[in-house]
Rosetta silent file (secondary structure, phi, psi, omega in degrees, C-alpha in Angstrom):
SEQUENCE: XXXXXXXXXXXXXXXXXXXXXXXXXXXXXXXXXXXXXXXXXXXXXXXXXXXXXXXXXXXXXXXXXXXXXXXXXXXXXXXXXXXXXXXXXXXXXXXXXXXXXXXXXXXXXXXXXXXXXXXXXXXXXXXXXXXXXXXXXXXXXXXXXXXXXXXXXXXXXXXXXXXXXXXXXXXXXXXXXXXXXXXXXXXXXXXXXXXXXXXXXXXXXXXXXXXXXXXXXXXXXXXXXXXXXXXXXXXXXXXXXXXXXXXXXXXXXXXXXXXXXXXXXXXXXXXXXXXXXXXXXXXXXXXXXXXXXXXXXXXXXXXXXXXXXXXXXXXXXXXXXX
SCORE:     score description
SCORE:     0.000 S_00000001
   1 L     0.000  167.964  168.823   93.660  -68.277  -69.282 S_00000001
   2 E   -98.468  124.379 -148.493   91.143  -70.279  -70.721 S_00000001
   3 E  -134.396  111.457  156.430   90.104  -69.901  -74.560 S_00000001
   4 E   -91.343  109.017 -176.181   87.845  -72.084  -76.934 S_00000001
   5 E  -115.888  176.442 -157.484   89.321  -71.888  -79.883 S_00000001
   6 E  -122.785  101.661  167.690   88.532  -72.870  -83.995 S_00000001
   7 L  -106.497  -26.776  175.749   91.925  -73.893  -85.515 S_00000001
   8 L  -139.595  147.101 -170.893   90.019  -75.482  -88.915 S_00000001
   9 L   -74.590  145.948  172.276   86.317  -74.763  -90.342 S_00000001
  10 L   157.412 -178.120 -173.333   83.733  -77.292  -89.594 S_00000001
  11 L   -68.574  128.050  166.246   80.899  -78.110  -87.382 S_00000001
  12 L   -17.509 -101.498  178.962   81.359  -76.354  -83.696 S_00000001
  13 L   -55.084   56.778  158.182   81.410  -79.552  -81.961 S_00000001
  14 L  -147.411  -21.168  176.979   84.078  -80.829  -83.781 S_00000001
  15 L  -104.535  -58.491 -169.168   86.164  -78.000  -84.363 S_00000001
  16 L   -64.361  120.681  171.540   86.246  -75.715  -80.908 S_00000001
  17 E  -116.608  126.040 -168.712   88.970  -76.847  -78.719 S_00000001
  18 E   -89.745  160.871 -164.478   89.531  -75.795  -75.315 S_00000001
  19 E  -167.211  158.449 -170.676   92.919  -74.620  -74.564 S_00000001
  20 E  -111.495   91.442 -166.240   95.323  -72.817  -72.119 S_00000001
  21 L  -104.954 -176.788  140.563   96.433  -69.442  -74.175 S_00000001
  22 L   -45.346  127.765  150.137   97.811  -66.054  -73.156 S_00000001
  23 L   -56.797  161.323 -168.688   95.746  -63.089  -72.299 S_00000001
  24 L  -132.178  154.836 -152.090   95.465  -61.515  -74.760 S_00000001
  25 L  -103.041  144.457 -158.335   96.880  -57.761  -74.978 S_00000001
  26 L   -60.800  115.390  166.211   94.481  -55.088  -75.979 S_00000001
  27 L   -61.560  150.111 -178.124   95.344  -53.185  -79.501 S_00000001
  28 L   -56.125  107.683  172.687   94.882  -49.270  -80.261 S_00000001
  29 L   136.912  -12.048 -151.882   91.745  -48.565  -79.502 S_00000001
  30 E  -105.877  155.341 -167.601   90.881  -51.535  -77.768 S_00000001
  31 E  -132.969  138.711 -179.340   89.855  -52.449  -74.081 S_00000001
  32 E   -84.635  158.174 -179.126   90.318  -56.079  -72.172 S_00000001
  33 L   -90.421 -163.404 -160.478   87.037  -57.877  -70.628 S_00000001
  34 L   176.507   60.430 -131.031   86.961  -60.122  -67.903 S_00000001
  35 E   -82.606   97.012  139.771   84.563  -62.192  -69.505 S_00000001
  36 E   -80.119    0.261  168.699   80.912  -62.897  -67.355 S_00000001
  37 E  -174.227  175.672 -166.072   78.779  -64.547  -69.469 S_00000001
  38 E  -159.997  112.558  129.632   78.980  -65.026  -73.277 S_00000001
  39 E   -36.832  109.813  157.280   75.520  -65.060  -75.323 S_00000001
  40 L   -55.767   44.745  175.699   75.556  -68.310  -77.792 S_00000001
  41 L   -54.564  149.509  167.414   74.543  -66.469  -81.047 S_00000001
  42 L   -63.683   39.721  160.762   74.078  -68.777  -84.861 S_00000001
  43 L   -93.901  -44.822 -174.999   77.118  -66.260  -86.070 S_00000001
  44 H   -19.069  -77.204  170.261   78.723  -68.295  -83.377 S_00000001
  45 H   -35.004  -84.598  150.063   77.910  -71.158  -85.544 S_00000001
  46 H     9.715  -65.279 -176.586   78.712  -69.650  -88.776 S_00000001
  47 H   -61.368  -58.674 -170.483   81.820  -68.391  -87.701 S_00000001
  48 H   -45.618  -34.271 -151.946   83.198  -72.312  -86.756 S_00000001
  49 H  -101.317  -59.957  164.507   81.807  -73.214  -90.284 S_00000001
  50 L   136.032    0.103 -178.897   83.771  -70.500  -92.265 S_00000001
  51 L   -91.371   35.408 -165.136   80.156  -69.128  -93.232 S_00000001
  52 L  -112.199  154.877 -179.614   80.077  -65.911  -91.687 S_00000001
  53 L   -66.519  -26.859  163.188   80.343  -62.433  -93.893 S_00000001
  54 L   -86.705  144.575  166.348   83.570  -62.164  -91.405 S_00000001
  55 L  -128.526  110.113  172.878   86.093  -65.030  -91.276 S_00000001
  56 L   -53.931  169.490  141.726   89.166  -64.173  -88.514 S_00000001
  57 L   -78.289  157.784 -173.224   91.843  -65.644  -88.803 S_00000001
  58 L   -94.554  153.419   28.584   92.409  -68.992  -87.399 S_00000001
  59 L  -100.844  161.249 -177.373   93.103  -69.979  -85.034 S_00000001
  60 E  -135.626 -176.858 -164.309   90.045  -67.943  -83.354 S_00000001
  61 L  -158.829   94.998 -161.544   88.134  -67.861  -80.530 S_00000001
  62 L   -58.374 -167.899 -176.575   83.931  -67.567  -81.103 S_00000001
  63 L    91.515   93.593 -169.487   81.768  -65.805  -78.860 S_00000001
  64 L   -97.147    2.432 -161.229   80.178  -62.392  -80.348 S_00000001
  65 E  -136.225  112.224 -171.637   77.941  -61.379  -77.471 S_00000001
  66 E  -109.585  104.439  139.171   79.588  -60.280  -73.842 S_00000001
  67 E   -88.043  134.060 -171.422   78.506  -59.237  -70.491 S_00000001
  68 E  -151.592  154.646  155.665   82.151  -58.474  -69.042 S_00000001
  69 E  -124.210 -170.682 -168.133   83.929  -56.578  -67.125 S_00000001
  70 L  -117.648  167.983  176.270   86.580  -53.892  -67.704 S_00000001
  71 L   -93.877   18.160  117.779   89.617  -53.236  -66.130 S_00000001
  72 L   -57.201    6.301  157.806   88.330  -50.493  -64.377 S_00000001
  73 L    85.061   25.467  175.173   85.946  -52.144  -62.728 S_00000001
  74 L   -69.117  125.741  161.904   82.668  -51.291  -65.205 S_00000001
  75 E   -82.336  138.595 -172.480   80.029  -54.044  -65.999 S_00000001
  76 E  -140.661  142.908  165.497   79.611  -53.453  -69.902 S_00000001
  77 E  -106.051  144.779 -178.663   78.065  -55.348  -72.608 S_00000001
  78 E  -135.918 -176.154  149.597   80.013  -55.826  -76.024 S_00000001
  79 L  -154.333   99.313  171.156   80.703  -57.621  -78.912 S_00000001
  80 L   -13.050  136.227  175.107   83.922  -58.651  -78.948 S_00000001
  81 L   -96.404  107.924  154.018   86.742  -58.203  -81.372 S_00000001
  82 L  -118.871  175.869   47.668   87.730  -60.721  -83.154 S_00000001
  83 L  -121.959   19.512  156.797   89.676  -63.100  -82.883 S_00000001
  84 L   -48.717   58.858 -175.590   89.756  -62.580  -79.153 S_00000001
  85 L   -86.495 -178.679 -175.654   85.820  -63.799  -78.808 S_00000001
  86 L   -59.126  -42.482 -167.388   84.181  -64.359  -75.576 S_00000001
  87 L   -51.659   60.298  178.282   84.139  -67.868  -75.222 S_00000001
  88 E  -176.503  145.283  155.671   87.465  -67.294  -72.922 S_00000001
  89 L   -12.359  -84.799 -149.543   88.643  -65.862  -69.234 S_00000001
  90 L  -121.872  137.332  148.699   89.350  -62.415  -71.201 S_00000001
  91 L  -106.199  152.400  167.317   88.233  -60.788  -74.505 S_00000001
  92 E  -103.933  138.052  175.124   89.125  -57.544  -76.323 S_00000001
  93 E  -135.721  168.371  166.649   86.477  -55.155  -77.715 S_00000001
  94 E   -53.591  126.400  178.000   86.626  -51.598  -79.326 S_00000001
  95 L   -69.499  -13.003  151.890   86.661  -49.324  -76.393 S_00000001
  96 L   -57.728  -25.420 -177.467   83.854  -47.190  -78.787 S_00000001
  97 L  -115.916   -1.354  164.719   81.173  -49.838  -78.564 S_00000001
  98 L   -42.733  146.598  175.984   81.107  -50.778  -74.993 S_00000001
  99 E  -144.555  155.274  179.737   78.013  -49.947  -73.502 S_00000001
 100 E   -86.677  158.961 -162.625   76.992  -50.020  -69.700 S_00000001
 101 L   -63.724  147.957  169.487   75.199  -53.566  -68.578 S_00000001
 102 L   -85.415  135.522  165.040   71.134  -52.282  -67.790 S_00000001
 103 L   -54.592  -30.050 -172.385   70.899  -52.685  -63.558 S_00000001
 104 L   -74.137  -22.948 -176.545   67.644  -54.396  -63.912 S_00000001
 105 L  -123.385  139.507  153.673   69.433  -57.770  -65.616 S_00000001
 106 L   -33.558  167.438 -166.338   71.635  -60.116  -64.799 S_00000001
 107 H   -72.255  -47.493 -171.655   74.833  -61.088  -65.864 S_00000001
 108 H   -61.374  -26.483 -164.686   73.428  -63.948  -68.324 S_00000001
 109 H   -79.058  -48.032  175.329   70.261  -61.762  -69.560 S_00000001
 110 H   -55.820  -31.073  151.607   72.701  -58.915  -70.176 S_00000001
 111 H   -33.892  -86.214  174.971   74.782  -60.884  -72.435 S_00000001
 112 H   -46.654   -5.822 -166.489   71.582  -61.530  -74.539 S_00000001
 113 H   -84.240  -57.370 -162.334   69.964  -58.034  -74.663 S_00000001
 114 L   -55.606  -38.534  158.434   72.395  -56.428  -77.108 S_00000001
 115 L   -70.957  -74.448  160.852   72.657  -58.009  -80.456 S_00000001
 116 H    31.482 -107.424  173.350   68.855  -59.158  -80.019 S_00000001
 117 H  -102.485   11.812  153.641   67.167  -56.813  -79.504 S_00000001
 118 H   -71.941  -55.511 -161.860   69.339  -54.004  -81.248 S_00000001
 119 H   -66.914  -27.217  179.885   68.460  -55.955  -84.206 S_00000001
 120 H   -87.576  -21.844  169.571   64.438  -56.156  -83.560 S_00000001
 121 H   -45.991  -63.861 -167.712   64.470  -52.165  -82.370 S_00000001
 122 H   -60.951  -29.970 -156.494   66.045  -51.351  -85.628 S_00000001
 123 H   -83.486  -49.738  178.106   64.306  -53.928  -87.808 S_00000001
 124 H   -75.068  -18.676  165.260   60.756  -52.794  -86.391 S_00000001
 125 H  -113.212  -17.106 -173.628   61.312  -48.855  -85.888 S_00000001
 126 H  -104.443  -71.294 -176.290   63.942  -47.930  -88.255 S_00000001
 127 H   -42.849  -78.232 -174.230   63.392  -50.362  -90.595 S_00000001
 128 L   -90.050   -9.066 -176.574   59.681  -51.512  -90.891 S_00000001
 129 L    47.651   56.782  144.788   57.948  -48.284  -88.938 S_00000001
 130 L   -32.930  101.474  179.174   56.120  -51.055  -86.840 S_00000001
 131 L  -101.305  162.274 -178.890   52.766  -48.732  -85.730 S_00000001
 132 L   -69.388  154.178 -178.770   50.428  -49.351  -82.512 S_00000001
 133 L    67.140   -6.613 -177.706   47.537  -51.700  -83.634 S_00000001
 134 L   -78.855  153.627 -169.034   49.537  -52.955  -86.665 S_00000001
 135 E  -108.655  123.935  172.554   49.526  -57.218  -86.801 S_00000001
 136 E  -114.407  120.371  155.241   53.387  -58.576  -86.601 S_00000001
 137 E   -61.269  103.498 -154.439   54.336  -61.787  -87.565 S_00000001
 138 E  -121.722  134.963  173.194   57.402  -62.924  -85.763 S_00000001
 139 L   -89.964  161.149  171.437   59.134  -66.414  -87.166 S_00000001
 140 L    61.279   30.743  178.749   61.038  -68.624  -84.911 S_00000001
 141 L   -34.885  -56.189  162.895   59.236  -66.945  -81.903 S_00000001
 142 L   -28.547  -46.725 -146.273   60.589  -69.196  -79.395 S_00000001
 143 L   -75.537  171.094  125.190   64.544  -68.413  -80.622 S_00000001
 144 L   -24.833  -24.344  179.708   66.650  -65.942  -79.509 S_00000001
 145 L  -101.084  -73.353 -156.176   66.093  -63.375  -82.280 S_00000001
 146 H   -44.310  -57.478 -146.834   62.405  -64.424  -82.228 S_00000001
 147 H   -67.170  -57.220  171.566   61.742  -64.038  -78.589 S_00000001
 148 H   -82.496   16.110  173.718   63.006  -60.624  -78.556 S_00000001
 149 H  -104.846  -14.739  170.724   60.965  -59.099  -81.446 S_00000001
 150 L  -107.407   48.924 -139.387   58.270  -60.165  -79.854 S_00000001
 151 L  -146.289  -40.038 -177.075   58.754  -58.453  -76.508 S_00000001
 152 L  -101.577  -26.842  150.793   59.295  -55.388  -78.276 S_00000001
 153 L   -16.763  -52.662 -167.989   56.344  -56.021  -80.760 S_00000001
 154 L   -97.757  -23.536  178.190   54.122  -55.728  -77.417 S_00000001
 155 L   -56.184  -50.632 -151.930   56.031  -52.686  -75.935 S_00000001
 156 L   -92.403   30.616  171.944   55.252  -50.824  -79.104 S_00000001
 157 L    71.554  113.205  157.172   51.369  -51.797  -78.759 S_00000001
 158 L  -160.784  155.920  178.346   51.148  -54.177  -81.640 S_00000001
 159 E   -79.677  156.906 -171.409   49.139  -57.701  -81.943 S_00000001
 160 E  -137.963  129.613  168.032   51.995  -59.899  -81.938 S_00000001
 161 E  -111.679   84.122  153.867   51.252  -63.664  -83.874 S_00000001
 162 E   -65.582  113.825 -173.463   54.211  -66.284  -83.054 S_00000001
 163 L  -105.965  143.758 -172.744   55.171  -69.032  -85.307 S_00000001
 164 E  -145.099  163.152  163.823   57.383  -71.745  -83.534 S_00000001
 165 L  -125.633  119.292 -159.495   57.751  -75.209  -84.087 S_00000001
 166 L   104.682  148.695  154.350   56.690  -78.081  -81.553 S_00000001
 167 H   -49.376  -68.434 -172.245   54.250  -77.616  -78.677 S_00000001
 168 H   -46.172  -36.877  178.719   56.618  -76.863  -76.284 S_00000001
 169 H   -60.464  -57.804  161.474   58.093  -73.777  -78.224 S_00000001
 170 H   -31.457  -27.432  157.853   54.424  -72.739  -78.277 S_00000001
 171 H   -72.850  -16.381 -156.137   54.147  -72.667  -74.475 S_00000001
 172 H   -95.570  -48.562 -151.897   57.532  -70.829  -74.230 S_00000001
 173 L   -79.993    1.762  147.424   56.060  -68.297  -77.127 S_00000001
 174 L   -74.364  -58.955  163.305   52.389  -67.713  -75.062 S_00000001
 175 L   -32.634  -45.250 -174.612   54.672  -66.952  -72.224 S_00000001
 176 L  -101.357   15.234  165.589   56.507  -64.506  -73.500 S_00000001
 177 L   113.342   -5.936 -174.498   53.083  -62.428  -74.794 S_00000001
 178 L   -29.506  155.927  159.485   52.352  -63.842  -78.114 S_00000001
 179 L  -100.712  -36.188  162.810   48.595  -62.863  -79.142 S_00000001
 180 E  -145.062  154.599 -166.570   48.404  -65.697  -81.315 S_00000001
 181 L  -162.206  107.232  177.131   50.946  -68.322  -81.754 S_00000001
 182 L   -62.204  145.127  118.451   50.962  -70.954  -84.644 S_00000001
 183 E   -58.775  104.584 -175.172   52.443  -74.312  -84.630 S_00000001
 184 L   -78.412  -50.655 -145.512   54.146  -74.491  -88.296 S_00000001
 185 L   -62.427  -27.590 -175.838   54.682  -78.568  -87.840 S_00000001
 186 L   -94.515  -21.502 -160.357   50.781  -78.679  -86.913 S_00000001
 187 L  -141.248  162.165  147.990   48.844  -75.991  -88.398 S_00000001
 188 L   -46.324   93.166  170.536   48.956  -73.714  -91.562 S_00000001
 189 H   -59.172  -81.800  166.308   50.398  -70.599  -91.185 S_00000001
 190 H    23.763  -77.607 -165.320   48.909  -68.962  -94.004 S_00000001
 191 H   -89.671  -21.861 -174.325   45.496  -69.777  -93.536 S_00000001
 192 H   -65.594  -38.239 -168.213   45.891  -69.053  -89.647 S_00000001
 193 H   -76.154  -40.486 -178.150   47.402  -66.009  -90.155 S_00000001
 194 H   -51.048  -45.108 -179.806   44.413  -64.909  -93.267 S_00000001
 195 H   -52.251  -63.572 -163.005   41.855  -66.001  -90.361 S_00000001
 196 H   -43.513  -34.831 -156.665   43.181  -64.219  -87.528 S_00000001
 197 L  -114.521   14.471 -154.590   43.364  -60.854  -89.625 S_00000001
 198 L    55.696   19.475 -179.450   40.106  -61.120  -91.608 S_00000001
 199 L   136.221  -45.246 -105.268   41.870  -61.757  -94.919 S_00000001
 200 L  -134.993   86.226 -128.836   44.287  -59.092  -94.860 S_00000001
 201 L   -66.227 -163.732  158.235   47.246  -60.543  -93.560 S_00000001
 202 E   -55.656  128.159  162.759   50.538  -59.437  -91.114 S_00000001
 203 L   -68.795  -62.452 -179.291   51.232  -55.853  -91.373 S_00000001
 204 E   -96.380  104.549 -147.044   55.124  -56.489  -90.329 S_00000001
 205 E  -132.796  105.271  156.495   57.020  -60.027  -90.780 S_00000001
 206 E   -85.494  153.940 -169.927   60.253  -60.437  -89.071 S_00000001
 207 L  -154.055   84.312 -179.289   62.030  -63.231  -90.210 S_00000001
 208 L   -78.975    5.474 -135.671   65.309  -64.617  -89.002 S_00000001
 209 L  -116.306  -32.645 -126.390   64.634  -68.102  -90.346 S_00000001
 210 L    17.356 -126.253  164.656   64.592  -67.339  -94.123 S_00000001
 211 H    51.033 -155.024  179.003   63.723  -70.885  -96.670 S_00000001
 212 H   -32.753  -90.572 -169.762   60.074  -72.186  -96.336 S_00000001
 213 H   -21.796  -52.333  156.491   59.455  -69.254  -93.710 S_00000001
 214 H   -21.552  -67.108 -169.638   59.985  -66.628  -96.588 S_00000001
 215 H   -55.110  -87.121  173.612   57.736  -68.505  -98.690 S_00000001
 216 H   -13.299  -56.006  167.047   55.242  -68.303  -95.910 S_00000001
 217 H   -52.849  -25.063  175.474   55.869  -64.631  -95.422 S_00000001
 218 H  -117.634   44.371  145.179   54.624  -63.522  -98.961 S_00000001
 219 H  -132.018   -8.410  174.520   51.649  -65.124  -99.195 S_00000001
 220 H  -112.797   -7.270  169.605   50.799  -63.953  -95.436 S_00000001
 221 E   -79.105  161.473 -151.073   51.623  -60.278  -95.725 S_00000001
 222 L   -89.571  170.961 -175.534   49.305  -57.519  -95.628 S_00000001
 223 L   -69.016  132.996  162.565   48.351  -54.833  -98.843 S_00000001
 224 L    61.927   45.747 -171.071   51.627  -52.358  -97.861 S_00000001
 225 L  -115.198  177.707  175.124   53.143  -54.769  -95.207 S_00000001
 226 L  -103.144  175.135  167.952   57.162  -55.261  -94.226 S_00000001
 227 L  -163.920   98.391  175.669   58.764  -58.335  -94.667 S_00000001
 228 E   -95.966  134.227  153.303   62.196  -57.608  -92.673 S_00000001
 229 E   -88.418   83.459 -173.628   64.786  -59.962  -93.442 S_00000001
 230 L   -85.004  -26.396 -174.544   67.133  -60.574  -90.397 S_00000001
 231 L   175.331  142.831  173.761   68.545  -63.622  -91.108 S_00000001
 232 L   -78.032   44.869 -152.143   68.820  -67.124  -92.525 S_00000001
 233 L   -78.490    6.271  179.549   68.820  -69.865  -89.556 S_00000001
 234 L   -94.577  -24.108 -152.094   66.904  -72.405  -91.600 S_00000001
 235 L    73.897   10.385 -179.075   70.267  -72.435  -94.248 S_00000001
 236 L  -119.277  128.243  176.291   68.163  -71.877  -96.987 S_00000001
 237 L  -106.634  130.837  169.030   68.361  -68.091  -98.570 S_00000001
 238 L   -62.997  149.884  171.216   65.279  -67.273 -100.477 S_00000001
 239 L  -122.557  116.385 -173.450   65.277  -65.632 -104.035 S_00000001
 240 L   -77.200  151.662  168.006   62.090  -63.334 -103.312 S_00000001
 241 L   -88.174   97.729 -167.329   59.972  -62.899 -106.478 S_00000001
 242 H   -53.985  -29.038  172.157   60.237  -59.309 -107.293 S_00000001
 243 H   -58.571  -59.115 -155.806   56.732  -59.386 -109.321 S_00000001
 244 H   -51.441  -44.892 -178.769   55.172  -61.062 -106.774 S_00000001
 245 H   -57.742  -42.230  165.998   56.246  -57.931 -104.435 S_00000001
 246 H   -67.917 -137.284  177.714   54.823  -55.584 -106.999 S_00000001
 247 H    62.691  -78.990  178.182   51.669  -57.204 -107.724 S_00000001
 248 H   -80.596  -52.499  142.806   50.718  -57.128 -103.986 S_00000001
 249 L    98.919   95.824  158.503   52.785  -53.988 -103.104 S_00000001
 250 L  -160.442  164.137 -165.685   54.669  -55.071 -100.290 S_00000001
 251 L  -111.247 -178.992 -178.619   58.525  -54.246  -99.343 S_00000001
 252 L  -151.678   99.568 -144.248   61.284  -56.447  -98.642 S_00000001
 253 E  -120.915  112.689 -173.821   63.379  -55.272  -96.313 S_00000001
 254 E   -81.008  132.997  167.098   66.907  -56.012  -95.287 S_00000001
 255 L  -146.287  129.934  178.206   68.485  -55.611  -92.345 S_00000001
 256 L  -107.283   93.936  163.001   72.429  -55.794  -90.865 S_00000001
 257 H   -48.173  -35.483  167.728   72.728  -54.359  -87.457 S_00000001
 258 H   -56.276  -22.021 -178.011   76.059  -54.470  -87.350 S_00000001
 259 H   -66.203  -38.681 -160.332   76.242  -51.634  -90.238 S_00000001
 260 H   -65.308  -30.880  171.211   74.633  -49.165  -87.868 S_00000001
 261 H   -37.547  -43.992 -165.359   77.572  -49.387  -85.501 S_00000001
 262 H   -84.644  -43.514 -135.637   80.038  -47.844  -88.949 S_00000001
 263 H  -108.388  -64.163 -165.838   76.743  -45.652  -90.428 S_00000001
 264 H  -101.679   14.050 -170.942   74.774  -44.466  -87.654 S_00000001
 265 H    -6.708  -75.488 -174.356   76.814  -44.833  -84.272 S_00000001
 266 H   -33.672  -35.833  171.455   74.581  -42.457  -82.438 S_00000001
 267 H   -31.702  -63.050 -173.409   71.713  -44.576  -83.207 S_00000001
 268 H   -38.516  -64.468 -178.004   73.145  -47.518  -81.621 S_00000001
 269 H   -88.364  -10.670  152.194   73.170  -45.701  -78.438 S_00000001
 270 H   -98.273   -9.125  164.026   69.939  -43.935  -78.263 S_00000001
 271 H   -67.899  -66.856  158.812   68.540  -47.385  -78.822 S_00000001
 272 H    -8.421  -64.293 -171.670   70.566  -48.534  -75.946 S_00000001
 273 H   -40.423  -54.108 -134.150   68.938  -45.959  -73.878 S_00000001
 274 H   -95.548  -46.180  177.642   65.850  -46.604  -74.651 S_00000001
 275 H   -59.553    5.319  166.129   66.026  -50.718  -74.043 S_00000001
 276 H   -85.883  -39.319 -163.919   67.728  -49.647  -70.630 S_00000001
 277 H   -87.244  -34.048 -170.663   64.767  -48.132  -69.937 S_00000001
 278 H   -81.162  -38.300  156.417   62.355  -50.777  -71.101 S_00000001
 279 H   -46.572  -48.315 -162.912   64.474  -53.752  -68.868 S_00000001
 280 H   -64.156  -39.570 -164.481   64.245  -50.986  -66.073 S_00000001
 281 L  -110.399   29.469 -161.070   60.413  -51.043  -66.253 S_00000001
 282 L    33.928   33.487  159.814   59.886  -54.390  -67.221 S_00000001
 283 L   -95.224   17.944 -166.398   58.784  -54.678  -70.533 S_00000001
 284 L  -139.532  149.931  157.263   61.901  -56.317  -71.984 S_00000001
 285 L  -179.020   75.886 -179.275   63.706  -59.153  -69.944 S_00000001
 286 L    -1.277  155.035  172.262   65.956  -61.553  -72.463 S_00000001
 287 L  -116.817  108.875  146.161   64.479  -65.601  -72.528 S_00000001
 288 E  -104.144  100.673  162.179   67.659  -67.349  -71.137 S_00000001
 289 E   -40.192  -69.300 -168.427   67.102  -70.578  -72.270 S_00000001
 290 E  -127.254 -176.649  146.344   69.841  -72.695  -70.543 S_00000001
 291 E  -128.001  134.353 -164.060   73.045  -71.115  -68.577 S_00000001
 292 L  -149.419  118.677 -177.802   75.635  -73.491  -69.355 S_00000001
 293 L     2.157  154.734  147.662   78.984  -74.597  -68.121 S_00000001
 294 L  -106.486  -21.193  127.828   82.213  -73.497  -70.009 S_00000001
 295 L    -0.970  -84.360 -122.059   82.867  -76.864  -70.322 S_00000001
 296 L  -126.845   36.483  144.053   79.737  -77.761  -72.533 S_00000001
 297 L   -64.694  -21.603 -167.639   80.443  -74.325  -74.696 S_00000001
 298 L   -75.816  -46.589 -159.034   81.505  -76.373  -77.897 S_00000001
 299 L   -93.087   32.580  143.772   78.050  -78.369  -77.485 S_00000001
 300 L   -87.426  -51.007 -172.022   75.770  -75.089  -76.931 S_00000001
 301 H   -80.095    6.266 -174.456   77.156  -73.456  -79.997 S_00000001
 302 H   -99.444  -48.032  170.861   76.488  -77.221  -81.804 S_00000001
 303 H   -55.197  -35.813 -179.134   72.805  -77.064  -80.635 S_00000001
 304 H   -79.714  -33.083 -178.278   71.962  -73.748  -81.744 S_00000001
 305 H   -40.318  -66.221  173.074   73.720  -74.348  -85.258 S_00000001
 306 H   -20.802  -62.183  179.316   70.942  -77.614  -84.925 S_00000001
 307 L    89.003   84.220  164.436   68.357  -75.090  -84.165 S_00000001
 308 L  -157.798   14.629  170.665   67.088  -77.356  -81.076 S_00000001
 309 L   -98.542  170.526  159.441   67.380  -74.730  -78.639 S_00000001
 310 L  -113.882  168.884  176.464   64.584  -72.367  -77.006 S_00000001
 311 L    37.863 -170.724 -155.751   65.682  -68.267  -76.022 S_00000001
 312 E   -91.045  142.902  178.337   69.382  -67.598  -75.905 S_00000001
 313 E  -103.911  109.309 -163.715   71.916  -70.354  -74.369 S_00000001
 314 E   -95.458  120.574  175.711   74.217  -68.230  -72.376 S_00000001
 315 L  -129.141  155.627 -166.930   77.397  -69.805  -70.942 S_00000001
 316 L   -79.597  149.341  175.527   79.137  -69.007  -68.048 S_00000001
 317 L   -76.407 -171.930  162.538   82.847  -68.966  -66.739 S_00000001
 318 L   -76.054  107.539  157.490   83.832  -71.521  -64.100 S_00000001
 319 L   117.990    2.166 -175.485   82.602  -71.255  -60.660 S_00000001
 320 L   -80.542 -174.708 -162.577   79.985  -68.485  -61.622 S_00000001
 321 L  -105.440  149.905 -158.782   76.499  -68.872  -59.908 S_00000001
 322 L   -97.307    0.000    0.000   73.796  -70.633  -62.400 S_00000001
């Protein structure tokens, strides 16, 4: 079969080499894929770089996000165990975390729904208690991450204000329901966001981007706001000013989805449910950016490290339909 694999850390297009391996056979506990589409996530990235909180061993094989199938004949979404990642013919995942594909999406959108938008369910209901009529701030709106907090932002009644950068992300992030939707390279945020809210800033601030965006984020949150921290796609990690948080009396709030899988399992899968149900009626439907060869997989996971993509870049085996 065919496998892109990471024999030494470094940037993704320079390091992932395609190659003609072994299947590879499934360990206790464990179930083989058939690998239909592979979700590009920045762990993706991360991982090639040696900067992820896991590092397999090399040689490895990226790709944390799966629509696949099993060899019973299931369509399932995962996230692969590695270092058997997707980016290959076949993957292995825990046969505990499989979950079935929602009917309503495609192979590439299913790929994208599951890290996603586990992480904005939990970050905005578990996490932040996101209420109807409350004003959410979503960074990187455009992104992959971004796209799908603010999809569920508007499910759960909420004004939803998307900051992207460039016009064109701004057209993708009106599109996808934004109520307001900032241009950082062009406009303030800050002051856009104090107008828009009479003063009193974003009740809820997701934030995958950390850096500058951070900075933004505590000077635009509301008396008693969130500030969820998902993740640091700028490369810059913030050191929040804990006075400043008192002072204003706002939280700062972390969140690793991946945890809930070990802490809360059940969770995991009443979320599931319920984002089955929200694809089903069409208030959810992943932004697949590109669908892209398996060829051109090294230089999809090199663009999103770049951060020059918009919604999730999904890539495909050979010969699948586009």
């Amino acid at each position: 079969m065919q496998a892109w694999r990471v024999h030494e850390n470094g940037e993704p297009g320079e390091v992932m080499r395609c190659e003609e391996v072994d299947r590879p056979t499934p360990g206790a506990g464990q179930v083989l894929l058939k690998v239909r589409a592979t979700s590009v996530n920045f762990p993706d990235a991360l991982l090639c770089r040696g900067q992820y909180q896991v590092r397999p061993p090399l040689p490895f094989t990226p790709g944390v996000e799966v629509c696949a199938e099993t060899e019973d004949g299931r369509r399932v979404i995962a996230t692969p165990a590695l270092p058997h990642g997707g980016m290959a013919t076949y993957a292995l995942a825990d046969g505990t975390t499989v979950l079935p594909a929602p009917e309503a999406l495609d192979d590439a959108e299913a790929a994208a729904l599951h890290i996603g938008y586990q992480t904005g369910w939990f970050g905005l209901h578990r996490r932040a208690a996101l209420r109807e009529g409350e004003t959410l701030l979503v960074h990187a709106a455009a992104g992959g991450v971004g796209s799908a907090a603010v999809q569920l932002g508007k499910a759960a009644g909420a004004t939803v204000i998307g900051v992207t950068g460039g016009p064109e992300k701004a057209a993708v992030a009106r599109e996808l329901g934004c109520d307001l939707v900032i241009d950082r390279h062009a406009e303030d945020v800050v002051a856009v966001v104090k107008e828009a809210t009479g003063g009193r800033g974003a009740d809820v601030i997701y934030d995958p981007v950390g850096g500058g965006a951070y900075a933004q984020s505590a000077k635009a949150v509301a008396f008693e706001g969130r500030i969820v921290v998902v993740g640091f796609a700028s490369g810059s990690i913030p050191a929040p000013a804990l006075n400043h948080a008192l002072v204003k009396n706002y939280s700062i709030l972390g969140l690793h989805w991946g945890l809930y899988n070990v802490k809360d399992r059940a969770a995991v899968l009443r979320c599931h449910e319920t984002l089955t149900e929200y694809a089903a009626k069409g208030l959810i439907r992943p932004l697949v950016g590109e669908r892209v060869p398996f060829a051109e997989a090294a230089d999809a996971v090199q663009r999103v490290a770049d951060g020059t993509t918009t919604g999730r870049l999904v890539v495909l085996p050979e010969g699948a339909a586009r």
